[in-house]
ZAFI-274572 format. One record per residue (C-alpha): residue number from 1; residue in one letter; y, x, z. Coordinates in steps of 0.1 Angstrom, whole numbers. Example, Ala and Ser with C-alpha at 12.3 -4.5 7.8 and 13.67 -1.06 7.14 Angstrom:
<fikes>
 resi resn    yy    xx    zz
    1    A   -45   123    78
    2    S   -11   137    71
</fikes>
This chain:
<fikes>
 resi resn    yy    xx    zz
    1    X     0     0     0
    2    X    35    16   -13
    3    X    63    13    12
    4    X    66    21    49
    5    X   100     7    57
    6    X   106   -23    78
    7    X   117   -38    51
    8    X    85   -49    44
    9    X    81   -85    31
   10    X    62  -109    59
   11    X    40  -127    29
   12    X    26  -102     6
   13    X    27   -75    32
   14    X    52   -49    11
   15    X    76   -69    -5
   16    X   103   -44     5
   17    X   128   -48   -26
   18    X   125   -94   -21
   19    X   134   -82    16
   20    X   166   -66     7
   21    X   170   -91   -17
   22    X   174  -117     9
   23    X   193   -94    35
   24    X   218   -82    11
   25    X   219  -111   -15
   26    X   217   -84   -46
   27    X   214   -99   -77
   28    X   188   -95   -97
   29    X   202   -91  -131
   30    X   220   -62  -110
   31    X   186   -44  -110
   32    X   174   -20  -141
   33    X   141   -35  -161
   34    X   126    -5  -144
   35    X   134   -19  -108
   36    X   128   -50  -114
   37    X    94   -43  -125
   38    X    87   -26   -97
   39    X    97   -53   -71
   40    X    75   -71   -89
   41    X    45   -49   -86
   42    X    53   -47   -49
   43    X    53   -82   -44
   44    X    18   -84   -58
   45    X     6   -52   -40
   46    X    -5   -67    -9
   47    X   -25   -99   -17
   48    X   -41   -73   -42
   49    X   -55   -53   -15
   50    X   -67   -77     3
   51    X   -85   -88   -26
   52    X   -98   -55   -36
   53    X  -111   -47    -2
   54    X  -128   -84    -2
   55    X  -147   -76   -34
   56    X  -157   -42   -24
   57    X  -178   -55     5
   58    X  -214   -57     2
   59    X  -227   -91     3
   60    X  -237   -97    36
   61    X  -207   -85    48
   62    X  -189  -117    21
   63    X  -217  -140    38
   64    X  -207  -129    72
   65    X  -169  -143    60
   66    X  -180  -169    43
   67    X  -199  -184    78
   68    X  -166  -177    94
   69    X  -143  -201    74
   70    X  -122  -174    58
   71    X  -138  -176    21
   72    X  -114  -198     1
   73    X   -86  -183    19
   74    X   -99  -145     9
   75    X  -104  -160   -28
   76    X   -69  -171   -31
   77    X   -49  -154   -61
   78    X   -11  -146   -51
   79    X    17  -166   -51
   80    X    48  -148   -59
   81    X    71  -157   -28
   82    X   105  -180   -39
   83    X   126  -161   -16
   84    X   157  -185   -24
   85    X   135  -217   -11
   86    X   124  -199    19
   87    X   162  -194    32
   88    X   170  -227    21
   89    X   141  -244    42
   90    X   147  -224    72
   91    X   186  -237    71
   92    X   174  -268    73
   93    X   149  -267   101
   94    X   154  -281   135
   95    X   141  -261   163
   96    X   143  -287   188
   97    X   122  -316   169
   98    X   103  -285   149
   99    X   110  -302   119
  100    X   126  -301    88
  101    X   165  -324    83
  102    X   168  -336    52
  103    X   190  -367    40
  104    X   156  -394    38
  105    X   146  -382    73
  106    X   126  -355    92
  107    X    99  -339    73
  108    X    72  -309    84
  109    X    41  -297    72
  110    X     9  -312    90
  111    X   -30  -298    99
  112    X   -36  -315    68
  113    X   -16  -296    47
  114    X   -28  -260    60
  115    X   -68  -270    55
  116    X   -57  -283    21
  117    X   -33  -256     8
  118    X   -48  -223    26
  119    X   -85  -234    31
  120    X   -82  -223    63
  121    X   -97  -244    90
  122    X   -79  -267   119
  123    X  -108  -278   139
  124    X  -123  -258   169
  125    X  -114  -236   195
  126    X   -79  -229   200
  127    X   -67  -196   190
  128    X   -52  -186   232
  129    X   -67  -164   251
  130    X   -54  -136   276
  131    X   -30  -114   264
  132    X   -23   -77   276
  133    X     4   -51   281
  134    X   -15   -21   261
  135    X   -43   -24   238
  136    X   -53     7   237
  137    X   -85     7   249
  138    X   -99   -20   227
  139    X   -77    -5   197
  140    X  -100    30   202
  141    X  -133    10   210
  142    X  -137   -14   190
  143    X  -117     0   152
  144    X  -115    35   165
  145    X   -79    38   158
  146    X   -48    44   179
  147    X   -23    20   189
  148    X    11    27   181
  149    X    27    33   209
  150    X    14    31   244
  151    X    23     0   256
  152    X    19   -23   222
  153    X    -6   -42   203
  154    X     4   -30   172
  155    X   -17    -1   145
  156    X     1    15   121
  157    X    -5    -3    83
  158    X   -13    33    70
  159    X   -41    42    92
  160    X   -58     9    92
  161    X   -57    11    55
  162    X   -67    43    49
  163    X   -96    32    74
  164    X  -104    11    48
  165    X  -104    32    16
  166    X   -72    26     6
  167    X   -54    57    19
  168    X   -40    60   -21
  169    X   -29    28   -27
  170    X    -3    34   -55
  171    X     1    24   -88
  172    X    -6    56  -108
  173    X    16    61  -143
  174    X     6    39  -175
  175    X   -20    18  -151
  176    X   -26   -13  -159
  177    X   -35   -39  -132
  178    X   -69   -46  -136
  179    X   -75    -6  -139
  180    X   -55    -9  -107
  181    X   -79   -31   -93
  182    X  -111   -18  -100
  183    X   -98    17   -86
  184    X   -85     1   -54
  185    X  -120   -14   -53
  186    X  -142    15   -59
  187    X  -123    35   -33
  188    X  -132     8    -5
  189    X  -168     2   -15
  190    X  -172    42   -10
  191    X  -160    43    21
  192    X  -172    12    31
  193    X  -208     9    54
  194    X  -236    -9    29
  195    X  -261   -17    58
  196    X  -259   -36    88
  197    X  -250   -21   121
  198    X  -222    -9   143
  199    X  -206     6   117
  200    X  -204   -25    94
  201    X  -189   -46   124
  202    X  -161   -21   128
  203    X  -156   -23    90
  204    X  -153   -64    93
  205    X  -131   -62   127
  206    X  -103   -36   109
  207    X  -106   -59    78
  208    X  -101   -90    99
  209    X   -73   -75   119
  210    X   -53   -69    84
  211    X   -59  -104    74
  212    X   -49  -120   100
  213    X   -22   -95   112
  214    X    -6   -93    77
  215    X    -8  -129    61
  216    X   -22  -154    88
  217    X     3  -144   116
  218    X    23  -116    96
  219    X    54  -101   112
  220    X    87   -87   101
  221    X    76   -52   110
  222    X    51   -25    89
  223    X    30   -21   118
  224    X    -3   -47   124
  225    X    -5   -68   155
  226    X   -39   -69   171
  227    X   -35   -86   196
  228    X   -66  -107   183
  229    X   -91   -83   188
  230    X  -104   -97   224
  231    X  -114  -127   201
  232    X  -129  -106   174
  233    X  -155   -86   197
  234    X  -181  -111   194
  235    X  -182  -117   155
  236    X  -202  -142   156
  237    X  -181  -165   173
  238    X  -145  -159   154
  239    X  -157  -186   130
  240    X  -153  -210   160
  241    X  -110  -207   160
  242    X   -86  -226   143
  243    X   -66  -201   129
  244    X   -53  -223   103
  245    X   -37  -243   134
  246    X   -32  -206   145
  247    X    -9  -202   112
  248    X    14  -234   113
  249    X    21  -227   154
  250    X    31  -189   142
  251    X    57  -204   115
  252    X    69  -227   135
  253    X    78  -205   161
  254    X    91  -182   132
  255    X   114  -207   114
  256    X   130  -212   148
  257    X   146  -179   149
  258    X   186  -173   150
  259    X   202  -186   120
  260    X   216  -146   113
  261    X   181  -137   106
  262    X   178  -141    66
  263    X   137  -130    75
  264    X   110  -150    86
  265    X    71  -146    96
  266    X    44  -161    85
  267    X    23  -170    57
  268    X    51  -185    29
  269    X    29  -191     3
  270    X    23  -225    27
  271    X    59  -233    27
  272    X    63  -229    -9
  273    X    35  -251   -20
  274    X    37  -281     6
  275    X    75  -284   -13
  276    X    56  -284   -49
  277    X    37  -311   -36
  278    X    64  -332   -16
  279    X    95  -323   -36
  280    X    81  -322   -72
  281    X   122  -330   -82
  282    X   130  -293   -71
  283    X   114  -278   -99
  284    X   105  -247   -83
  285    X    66  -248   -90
  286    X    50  -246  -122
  287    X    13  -262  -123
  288    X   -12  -238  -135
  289    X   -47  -248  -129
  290    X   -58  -287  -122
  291    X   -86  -298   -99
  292    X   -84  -262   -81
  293    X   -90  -258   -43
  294    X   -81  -247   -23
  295    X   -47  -264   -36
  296    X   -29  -233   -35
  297    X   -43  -221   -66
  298    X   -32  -247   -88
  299    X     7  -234   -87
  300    X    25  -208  -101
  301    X    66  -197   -87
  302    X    89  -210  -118
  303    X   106  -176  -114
  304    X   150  -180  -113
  305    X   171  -151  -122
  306    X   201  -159  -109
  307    X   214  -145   -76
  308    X   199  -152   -42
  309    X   228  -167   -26
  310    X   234  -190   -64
  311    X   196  -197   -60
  312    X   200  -209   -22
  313    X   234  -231   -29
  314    X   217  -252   -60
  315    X   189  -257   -38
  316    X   209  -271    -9
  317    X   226  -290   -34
  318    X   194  -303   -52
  319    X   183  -318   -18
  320    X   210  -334    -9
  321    X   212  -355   -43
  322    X   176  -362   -42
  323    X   169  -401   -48
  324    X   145  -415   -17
  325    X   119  -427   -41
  326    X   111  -392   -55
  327    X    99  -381   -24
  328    X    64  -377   -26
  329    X    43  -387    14
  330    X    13  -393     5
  331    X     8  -365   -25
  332    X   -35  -365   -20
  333    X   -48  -396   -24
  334    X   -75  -392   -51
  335    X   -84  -355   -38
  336    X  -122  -353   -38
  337    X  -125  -344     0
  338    X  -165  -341    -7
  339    X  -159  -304   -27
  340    X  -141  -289     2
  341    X  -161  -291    33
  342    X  -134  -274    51
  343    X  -111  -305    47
  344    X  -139  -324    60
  345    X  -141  -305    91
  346    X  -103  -307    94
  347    X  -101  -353    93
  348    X  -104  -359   131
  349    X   -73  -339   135
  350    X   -54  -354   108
  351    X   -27  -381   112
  352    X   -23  -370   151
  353    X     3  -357   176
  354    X    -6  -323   185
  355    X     3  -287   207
  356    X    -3  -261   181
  357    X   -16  -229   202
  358    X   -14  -192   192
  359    X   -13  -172   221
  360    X    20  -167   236
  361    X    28  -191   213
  362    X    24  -235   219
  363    X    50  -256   201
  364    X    43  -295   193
  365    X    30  -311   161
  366    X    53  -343   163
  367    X    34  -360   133
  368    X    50  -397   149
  369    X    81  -381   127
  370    X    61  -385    96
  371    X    42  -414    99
  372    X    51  -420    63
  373    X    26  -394    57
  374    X     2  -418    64
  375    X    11  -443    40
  376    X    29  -462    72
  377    X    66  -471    75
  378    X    85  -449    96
  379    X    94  -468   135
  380    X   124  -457   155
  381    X   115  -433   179
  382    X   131  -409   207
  383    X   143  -378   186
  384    X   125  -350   210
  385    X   144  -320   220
  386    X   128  -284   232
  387    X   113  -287   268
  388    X    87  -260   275
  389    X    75  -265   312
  390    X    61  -226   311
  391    X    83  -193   306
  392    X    74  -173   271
  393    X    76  -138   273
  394    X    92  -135   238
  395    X    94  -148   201
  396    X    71  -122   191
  397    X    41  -100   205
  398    X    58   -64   204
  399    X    67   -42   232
  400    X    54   -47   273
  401    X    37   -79   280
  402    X    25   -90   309
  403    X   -15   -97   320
  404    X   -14  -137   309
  405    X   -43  -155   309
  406    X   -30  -186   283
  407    X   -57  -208   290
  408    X   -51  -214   326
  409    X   -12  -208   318
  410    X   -10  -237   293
  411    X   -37  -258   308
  412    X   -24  -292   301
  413    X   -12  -281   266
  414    X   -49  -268   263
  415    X   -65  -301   271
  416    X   -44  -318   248
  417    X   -57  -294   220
  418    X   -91  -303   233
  419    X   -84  -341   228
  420    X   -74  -339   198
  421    X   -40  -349   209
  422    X   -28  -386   200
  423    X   -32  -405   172
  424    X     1  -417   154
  425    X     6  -454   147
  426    X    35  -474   135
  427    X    41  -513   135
  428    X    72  -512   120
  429    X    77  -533    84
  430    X   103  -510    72
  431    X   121  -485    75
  432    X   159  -494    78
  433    X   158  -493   116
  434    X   148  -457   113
  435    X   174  -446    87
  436    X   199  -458   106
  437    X   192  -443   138
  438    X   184  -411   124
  439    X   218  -413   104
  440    X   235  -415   141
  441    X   218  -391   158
  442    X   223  -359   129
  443    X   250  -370   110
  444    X   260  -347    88
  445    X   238  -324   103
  446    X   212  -329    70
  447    X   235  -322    43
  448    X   245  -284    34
  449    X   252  -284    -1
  450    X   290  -283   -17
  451    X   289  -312   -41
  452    X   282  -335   -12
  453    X   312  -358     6
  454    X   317  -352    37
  455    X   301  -378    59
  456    X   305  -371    97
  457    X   292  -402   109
  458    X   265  -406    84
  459    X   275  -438    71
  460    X   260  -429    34
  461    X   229  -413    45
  462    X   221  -447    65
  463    X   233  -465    35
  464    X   210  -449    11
  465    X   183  -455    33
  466    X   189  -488    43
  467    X   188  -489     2
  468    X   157  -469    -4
  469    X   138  -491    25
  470    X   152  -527     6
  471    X   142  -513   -30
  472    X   107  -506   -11
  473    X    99  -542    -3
  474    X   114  -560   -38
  475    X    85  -535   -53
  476    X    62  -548   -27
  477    X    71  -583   -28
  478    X    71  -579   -69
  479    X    35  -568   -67
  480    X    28  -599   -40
  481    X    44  -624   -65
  482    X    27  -609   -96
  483    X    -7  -613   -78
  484    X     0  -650   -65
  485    X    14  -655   -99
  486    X   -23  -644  -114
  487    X   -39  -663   -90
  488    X   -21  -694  -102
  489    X   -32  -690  -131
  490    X   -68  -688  -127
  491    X   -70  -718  -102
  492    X   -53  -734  -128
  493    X   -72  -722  -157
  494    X  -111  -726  -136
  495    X   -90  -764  -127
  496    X   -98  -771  -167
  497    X   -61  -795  -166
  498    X   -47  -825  -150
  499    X   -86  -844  -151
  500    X  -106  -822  -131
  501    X   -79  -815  -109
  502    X   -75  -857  -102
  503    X  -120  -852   -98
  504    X  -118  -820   -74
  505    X   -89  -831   -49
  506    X   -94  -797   -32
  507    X   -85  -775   -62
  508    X   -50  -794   -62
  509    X   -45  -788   -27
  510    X   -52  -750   -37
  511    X   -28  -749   -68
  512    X    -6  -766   -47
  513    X    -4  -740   -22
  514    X    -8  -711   -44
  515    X    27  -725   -63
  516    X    42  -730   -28
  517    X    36  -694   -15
  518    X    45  -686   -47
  519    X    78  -703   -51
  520    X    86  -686   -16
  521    X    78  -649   -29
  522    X    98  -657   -56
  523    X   131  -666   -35
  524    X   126  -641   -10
  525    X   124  -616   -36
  526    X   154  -630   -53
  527    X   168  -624   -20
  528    X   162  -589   -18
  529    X   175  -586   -52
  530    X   212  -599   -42
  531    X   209  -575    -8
  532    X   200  -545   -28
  533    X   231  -553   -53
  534    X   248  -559   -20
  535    X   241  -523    -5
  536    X   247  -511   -36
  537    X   283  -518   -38
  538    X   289  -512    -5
  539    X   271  -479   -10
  540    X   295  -470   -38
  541    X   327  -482   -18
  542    X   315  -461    13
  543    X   308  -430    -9
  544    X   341  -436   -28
  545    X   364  -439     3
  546    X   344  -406    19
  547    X   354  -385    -9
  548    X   386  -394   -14
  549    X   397  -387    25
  550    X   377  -354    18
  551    X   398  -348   -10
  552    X   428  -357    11
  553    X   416  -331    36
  554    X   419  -308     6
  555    X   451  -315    -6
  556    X   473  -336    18
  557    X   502  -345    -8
  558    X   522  -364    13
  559    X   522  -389   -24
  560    X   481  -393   -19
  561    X   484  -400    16
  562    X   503  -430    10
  563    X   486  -442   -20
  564    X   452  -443    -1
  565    X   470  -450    33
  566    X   449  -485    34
  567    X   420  -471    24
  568    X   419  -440    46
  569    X   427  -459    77
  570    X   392  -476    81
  571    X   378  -441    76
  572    X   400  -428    99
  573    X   402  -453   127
  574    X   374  -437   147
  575    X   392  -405   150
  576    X   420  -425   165
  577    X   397  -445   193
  578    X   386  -409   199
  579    X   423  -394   210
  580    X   433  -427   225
  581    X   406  -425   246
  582    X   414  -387   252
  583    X   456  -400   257
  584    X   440  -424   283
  585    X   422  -401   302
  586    X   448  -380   307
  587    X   474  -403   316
  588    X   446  -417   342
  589    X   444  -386   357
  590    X   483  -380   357
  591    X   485  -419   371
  592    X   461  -404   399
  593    X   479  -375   406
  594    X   509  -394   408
  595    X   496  -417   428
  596    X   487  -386   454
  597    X   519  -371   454
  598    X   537  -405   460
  599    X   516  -414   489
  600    X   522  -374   501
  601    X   559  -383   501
  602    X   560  -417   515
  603    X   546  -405   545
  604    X   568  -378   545
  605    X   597  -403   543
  606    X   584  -429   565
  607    X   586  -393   593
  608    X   617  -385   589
  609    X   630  -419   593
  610    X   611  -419   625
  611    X   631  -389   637
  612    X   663  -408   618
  613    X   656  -437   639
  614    X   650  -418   676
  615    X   685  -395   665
  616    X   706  -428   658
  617    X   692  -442   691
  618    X   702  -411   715
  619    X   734  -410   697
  620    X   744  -448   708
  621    X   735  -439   743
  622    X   759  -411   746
  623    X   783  -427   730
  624    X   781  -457   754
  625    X   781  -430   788
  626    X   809  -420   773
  627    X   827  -449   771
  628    X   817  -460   803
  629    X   830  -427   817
  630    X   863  -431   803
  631    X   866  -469   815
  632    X   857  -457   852
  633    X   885  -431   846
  634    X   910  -453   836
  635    X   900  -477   864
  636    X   905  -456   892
  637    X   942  -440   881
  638    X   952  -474   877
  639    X   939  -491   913
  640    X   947  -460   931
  641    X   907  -456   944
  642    X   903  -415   949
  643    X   882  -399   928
  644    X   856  -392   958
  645    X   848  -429   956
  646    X   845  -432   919
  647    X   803  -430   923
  648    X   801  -462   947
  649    X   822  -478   923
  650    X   799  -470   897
  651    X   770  -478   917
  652    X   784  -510   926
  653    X   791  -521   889
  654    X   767  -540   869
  655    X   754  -512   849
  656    X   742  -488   877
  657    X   710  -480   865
  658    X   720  -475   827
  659    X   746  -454   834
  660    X   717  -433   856
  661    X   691  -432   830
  662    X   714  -419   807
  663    X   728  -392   830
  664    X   688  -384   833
  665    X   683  -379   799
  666    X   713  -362   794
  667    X   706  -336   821
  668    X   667  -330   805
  669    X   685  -320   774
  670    X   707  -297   792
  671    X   695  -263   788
  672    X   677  -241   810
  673    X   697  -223   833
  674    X   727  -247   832
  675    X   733  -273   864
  676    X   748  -296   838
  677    X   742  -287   808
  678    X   770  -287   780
  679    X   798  -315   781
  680    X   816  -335   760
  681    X   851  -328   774
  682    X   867  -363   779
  683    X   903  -372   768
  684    X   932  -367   789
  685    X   944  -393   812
  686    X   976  -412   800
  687    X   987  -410   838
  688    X   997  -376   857
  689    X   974  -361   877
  690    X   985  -366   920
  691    X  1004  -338   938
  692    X  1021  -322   908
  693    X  1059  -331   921
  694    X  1064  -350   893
  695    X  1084  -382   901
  696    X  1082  -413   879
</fikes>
């Protein structure tokens, strides 16, 4: 195998130069004939070793395989991987409902498509088991190799292939491939163990570790993960697994990966196909082979020379144009189940919700998504979102790992393998409910090409499948009227006219209800007719409006805005609920502040005028002593009483005991060190004072 970089393409094991084409988005009428040749060879170079190797073993060795399941998937030609579809499927995929979004609902590959596609079996044992932090040990014991580092479960590709007889694995100059071939399989069958024995089991266990570490649960990385090998000791029981259940857990788990990763593991050939099958209007397969199985054989890649990133756009644009009624559910009825066995093995798991299991690895199968893949109509149900009750150590299997013994870890995700999870049913008669619900819960979420309007709330998607699910029933209800219609006829017809019906009353009766139910078809369907021209126009008006406010978005003249005014404001009126609602909130929670600081302040206020009140009351009292003072004063300069007996006159006036509270008070407030306290000196006396000599 050419190429050591980690670069190296997850599906055909070396496709270095498709790598850097989807990293770096080169053209690839930038590349020379010369280059472009080559990525091709490289992108062939993988599934041709694994091929080579496969025919170079001895025939025991192929019946040993064979009795484990892996035989149509070994005998599989390659599919040269459509990088552009790849990114544009992994855009689109939802990694809390593991599922692809697309405008006519969720869609994802089932159990049903791996056994069909790959050959490789879903029924058994689930592929778990306990996972270590080196594998050194079994690395050296069981494929005499070394690990790659000392705490990993990784081999280096180089040594395991050289292991193997391919330690010269490149084209030479002016070889052709089928020389190529046969070289590449005349070097393994030499190096290659033709009898039975210890040394033809390690030969099968490094063979099997590059299968299933390359293309059935291929990384990013050069290096092989082996972190299978515990369940490859005992050969005779690998055939047990379900490492085609194995396969759809690992790409799950890999198309769930950051959006800035342009890469992603796993086998793509899977991918590719299921949208051949499901999404024939694409265009991107080209039928090769009919009546081949496993089904991957019958399709080759309709190779596109435009630019990655052109390639990636037209496809986003593609899907989001796609009518409803080109999407293809239920692509296999008329397969002939009885000449593959392995898709025989693989019906009690069809049709069923399922935990897919791959060591460190469990993610759900929510086939009750894609009931429609049963022929069924799709029924409203809760979207699910990512719970996982159990820590992962990580996306993938590289570096230190703790000791993990999966089955007891995921016990109840186990069983539920073991049960052979839950069958899906739906009792729903259409699927408008569904459309519309899905419409509000992703939005615009399904669309990514550029051609499409904007539509936020997804008020065209639910359209268009309120429209698909509508044009559904007329074609049912056209077959149902065609068939009483027939019926009709032949009761009418067996009747032999107006004279035997008058002898046989019962065949009336029956004519009679055959026209009725009849009759009724007929106006139901006519009914549908006038609803589907109904959604139609609306359909049209609601696409209409959405691209004209996107083009007002675009260019906000202020002459467009008020020609559309009208029409924009329905389109826009939820964006004003939304900041009314955000205005009210805020003035609610200024109205509570408010309210907070008012009540702060009126008890302030209602304080101080406490204090106001008690000032304003001392103050009349002193100004009444006062007064009182200055009456007595008077009083006694003009009745000639001395001024010694000015206290019995006060005591003997009527307001003795005011007059002594108040001097109380007063004297309290005096302060400290003072006999009296600070006076209010009182005004002079209009009469002389005695003894001064002064005559009147």
């Amino acid at each position: 195998m050419a190429g050591n970089g980690k670069d190296t393409f997850p599906v055909t094991l070396v496709m270095r130069q498709g790598a850097r084409h989807l990293t770096s988005e080169k053209e690839t009428s930038d590349l020379s004939p010369f280059e472009r040749r080559r990525s091709e060879l490289r992108s062939r170079l993988g599934w041709a070793m694994i091929r080579a190797i496969y025919d170079a073993l001895p025939e025991f060795q192929i019946r040993r395989l064979e009795g484990m399941g892996f035989g149509p998937f070994l005998r599989l030609e390659e599919l040269t991987p459509d990088v552009a579809l790849i990114q544009a499927l992994k855009e689109r995929w939802d990694p809390e409902c593991h599922a692809f979004l697309f405008p006519w609902g969720h869609m994802v590959p089932t159990l049903e498509d791996v056994v069909r596609i790959t050959g490789l079996r879903v029924d058994g044992q689930a592929v778990t088991e306990t996972t270590y932090r080196r594998y050194q040990e079994p690395v050296e014991r069981l494929l005499d190799l070394e690990v790659r580092g000392e705490r990993s479960s990784l081999v280096g590709r180089t040594a395991l292939q050289a292991s193997l007889g391919m330690a010269n694995a490149r084209h030479q100059t002016g070889e052709g491939q089928a020389k190529y071939l046969a070289r590449l399989t005349e070097d393994a069958r030499a190096v290659l163990a033709e009898e039975e024995g210890e040394a033809a089991d390690r030969d099968l266990r490094r063979f099997l570790i590059l299968v299933i570490g390359k293309l059935i649960l291929g990384t990013r990385g050069d290096p092989v993960g082996c972190r299978c090998l515990p369940l490859l000791e005992d050969l005779s029981s690998v055939g047990n697994y379900a490492w085609g259940a194995a396969l759809l857990a690992h790409l799950f788990d890999s198309l769930g990966t950051s959006s800035r990763e342009t890469g992603v593991a796993g086998f793509f050939p899977l991918l590719q196909v299921w949208v051949y099958y499901r999404l024939p209007s694409l265009g991107r397969g080209v039928a090769r082979r009919c009546g081949a199985v496993p089904l991957l054989q019958r399709w080759r890649f309709c190779r596109d020379e435009r630019s990655l990133r052109r390639q990636v756009t037209l496809i986003h644009d593609t899907l989001d144009t796609i009518p409803f009624g080109h999407v293809q559910w239920t692509p296999y009825v008329g397969e002939n189940d009885a000449t593959q066995p392995w898709v025989e093995r693989g019906h009690p798991y069809f049709g069923r919700g399922i935990w897919l299991h791959c060591f460190n690895t469990v993610v759900p199968l929510h086939h009750r998504l894609v009931v429609r893949t049963l022929g069924l109509h799709q029924a409203v149900v809760e979207f699910p979102t990512r719970q996982r009750a159990w820590e992962r150590p990580g996306r993938s299997f590289r570096g230190i790992q703790q000791v993990t013994d999966w089955t007891v870890r995921v016990r109840e995700q186990l069983d539920d393998w073991e049960r052979r999870g839950k069958e899906v049913v739906s009792e729903a008669t259409s699927d408008e409910d569904y459309y519309r619900a899905y419409a509000r819960r992703y939005g615009a979420q399904v669309y990514r090409g550029t051609r499409r309007p904007l539509d936020p709330e997804g008020r065209i998607a639910s359209l268009e499948g309120v429209l698909h699910s509508t044009i559904q029933q007329r074609d049912d209800l056209q077959a149902v009227v065609d068939q009483l219609r027939a019926e009709l006829e032949r009761a009418q017809q067996m009747a032999g006219g107006a004279s035997s019906s008058r002898e046989d009353p019962g065949r009336s009766i029956l004519e009679g209800q055959l026209a009725a139910a009849a009759a009724r078809a007929e106006d139901a369907f006519t009914q549908l007719r006038e609803r589907e021209q109904e959604l139609r126009t609306a359909l049209a008006r609601t696409t209409m409006l959405e691209a004209e406010m996107a083009e007002l978005r675009l260019r906000p003249e202020a002459a467009e805005v008020a020609r559309w005014h009208q029409e924009a404001e329905a389109a826009a009126c939820w964006q004003q609920e939304a900041a009314e609602v955000t205005r009210w909130r805020q003035e609610a929670e200024e109205a509570v502040r408010l309210r907070a600081k008012a009540g702060d302040l009126r008890t302030q206020l209602g304080e101080e005028r406490h204090r106001s009140d008690m000032l304003q009351s001392e103050m009349r009292g002193l100004e009444r002593a006062l007064a009182l003072v200055g009456r007595s004063r008077s009083a006694t300069s003009r009745s000639g009483i001395p001024s010694g007996s000015a206290g019995h006159y006060l005591a003997g006036s009527s307001g003795r005991r005011r007059n002594e509270e108040e001097e109380r008070r007063w004297r309290e407030r005096a302060p400290e060190g003072s006999e009296t306290g600070s006076r209010v000196m009182a005004p002079p006396s209009p009469y002389p004072p005695e003894g001064t000599g002064e005559s009147g």
